[in-house]
C-alpha positions in Angstrom: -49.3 -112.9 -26.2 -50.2 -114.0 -22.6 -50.6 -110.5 -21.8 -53.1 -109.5 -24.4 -57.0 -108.8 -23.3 -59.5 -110.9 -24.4 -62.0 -109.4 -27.1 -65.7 -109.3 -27.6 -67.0 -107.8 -30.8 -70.5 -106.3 -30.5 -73.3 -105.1 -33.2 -75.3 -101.8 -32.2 -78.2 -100.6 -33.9 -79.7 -97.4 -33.4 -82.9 -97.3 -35.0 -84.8 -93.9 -35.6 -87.2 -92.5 -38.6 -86.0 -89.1 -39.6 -87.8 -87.1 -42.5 -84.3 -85.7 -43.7 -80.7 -86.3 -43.4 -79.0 -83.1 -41.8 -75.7 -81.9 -42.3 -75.7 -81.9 -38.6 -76.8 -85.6 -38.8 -74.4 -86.8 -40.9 -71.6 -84.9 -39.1 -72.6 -86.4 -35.7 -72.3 -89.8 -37.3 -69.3 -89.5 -38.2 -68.3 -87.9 -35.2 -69.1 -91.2 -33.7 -66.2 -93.1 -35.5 -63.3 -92.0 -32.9 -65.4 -92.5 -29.9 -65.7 -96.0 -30.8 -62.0 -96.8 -31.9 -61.2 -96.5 -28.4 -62.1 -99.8 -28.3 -60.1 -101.3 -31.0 -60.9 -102.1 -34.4 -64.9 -100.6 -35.3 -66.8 -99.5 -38.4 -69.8 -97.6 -38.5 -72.3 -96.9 -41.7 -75.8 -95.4 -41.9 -78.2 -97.4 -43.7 -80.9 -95.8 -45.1 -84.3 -98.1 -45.4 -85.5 -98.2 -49.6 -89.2 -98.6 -48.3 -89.1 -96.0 -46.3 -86.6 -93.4 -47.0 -87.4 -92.1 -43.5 -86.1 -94.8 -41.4 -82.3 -95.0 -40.7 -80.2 -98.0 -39.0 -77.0 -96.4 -37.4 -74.8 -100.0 -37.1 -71.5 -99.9 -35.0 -69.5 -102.8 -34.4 -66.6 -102.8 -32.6 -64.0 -104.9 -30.4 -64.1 -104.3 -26.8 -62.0 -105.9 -24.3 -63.8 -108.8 -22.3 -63.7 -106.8 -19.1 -65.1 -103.3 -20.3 -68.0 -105.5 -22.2 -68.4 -107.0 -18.9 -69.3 -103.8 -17.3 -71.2 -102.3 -19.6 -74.0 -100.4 -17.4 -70.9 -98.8 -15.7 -70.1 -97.6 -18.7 -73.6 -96.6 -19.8 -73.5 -94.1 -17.1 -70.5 -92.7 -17.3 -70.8 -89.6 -18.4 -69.3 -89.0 -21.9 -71.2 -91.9 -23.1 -74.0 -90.4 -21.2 -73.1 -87.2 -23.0 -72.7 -89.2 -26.6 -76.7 -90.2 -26.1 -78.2 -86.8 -24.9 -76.8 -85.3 -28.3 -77.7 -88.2 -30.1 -81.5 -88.6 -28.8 -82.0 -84.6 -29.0 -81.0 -84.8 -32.9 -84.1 -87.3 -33.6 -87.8 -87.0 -33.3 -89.5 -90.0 -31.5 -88.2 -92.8 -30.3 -84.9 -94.5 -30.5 -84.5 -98.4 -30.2 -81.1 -99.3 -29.3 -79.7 -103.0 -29.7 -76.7 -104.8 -28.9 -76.1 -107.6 -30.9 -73.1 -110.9 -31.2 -72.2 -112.7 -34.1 -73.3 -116.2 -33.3 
């Protein structure tokens, strides 16, 4: 037990407004699940805004260990992640906000 990592379990939400839901869409979301078990135990879901039916929350929330969460610009640039984001921001029109969120 002494040897196991401390965790840190983060929120993300990617917020976008997309007229349509894509095959291509949905199969890059859930594309996204494996990247993010890498750090342990995640879930990801698409939630789709009643309102508006063109605004989309992405939510991810995962465990990372202490150290990695630490570090996370390093990891923003490295490039697979960096990769991860290119594909995702090409696949929307307008902007993306990104937030990283703890349960308090």
């Amino acid at each position: 037990m002494a040897n196991e990592e401390k965790k840190v379990r983060r929120i993300l939400h990617f917020r976008f407004t997309m007229p349509d839901v894509s095959p291509e869409m949905l199969s890059m979301m859930k594309s996204t699940a494996p990247f993010f078990q890498l750090f342990g135990n995640s879930k990801v879901r698409l939630l789709r805004n009643v309102d508006d039916p063109k605004r989309f929350i992405q939510e991810i929330e995962y465990e990372a260990p202490e150290a990695i969460e630490t570090n996370r610009q390093k990891i923003a640039g490295d490039p697979t992640v960096q990769a991860y984001l290119q594909t995702w921001r090409a696949m929307f029109p307008g902007a993306i906000e990104i937030d990283v969120f703890d349960e308090t």
